[in-house]
C-alpha positions, 0 to 999 in steps of 0.5 A: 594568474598575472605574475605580477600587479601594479595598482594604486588608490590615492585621495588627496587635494590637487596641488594645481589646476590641471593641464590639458594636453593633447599628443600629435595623433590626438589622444587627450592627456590631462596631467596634475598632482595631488598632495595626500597627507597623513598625521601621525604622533612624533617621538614627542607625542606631537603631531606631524602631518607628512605629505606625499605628492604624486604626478598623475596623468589621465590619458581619453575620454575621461581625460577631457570629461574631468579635465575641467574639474580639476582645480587647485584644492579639490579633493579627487580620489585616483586610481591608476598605476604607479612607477618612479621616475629619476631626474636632476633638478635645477641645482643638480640633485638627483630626485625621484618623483612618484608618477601615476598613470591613472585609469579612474578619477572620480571628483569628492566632496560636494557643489557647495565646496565648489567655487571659483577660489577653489576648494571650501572646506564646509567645517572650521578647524575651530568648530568640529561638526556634530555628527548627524543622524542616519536616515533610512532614505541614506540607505534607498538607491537614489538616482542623481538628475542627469543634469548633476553628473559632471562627466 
């Protein structure tokens, strides 16, 4: 058994596009953040929304598959490991960024959300949608054309 174990799952919105790097020996690394968000109810029966950003690095072959992918506003579920990491920003405070090195990044929603501004949320705030009923076929495998599978 491991004496010890570092796993993270976060789904979030990516706060930028992606970057993509490449190290001198060749390895492809894509780096980006992602912003997760939690409401919860204040002392006063308000609700705040609390952000928590995360640095999140992909290193290979999924590096460059998803790479493309990832744009401001998409929501992408990762998992990874996690660690933090120390420094001084510009005016001399000491700050402490979350950093995931990440070994899995699977992009949500679905193509109508996509678009060349970015993430599209398919309902309005003002207009909830109705829930829809459940099908039987929710529940058969179904197998997506090879031409839908973006990596």
């Amino acid at each position: 058994m491991a004496s010890s174990f570092n796993r993270i799952t976060i789904v979030g919105h990516l706060g930028r596009d992606a970057e993509m790097k490449y190290t001198p020996q060749g390895t492809a690394v894509c780096s980006f953040s992602i912003a997760s968000t939690e409401r919860r109810k204040d002392k006063s029966g308000e609700y705040q929304d609390q952000t928590t950003w995360f640095r999140v690095t992909l290193f290979g072959k999924q590096a460059e598959a998803v790479s493309q992918y990832l744009q401001k506003g998409k929501q992408v579920f990762v998992e990874g490991r996690l660690r933090t990491e120390e420094y001084t920003d510009r005016e001399g405070a000491r700050r402490t960024s979350l950093e995931v090195t990440a070994n899995e990044v699977h992009l949500l929603g679905s193509r109508q959300n996509e678009g060349s501004s970015g993430y599209a949320p398919t309902t309005s705030a003002s207009a909830p949608s109705k829930p829809r009923s459940i099908q039987q076929d929710d529940f058969s495998e179904r197998t997506p054309p090879e031409d839908d599978i973006p990596f």
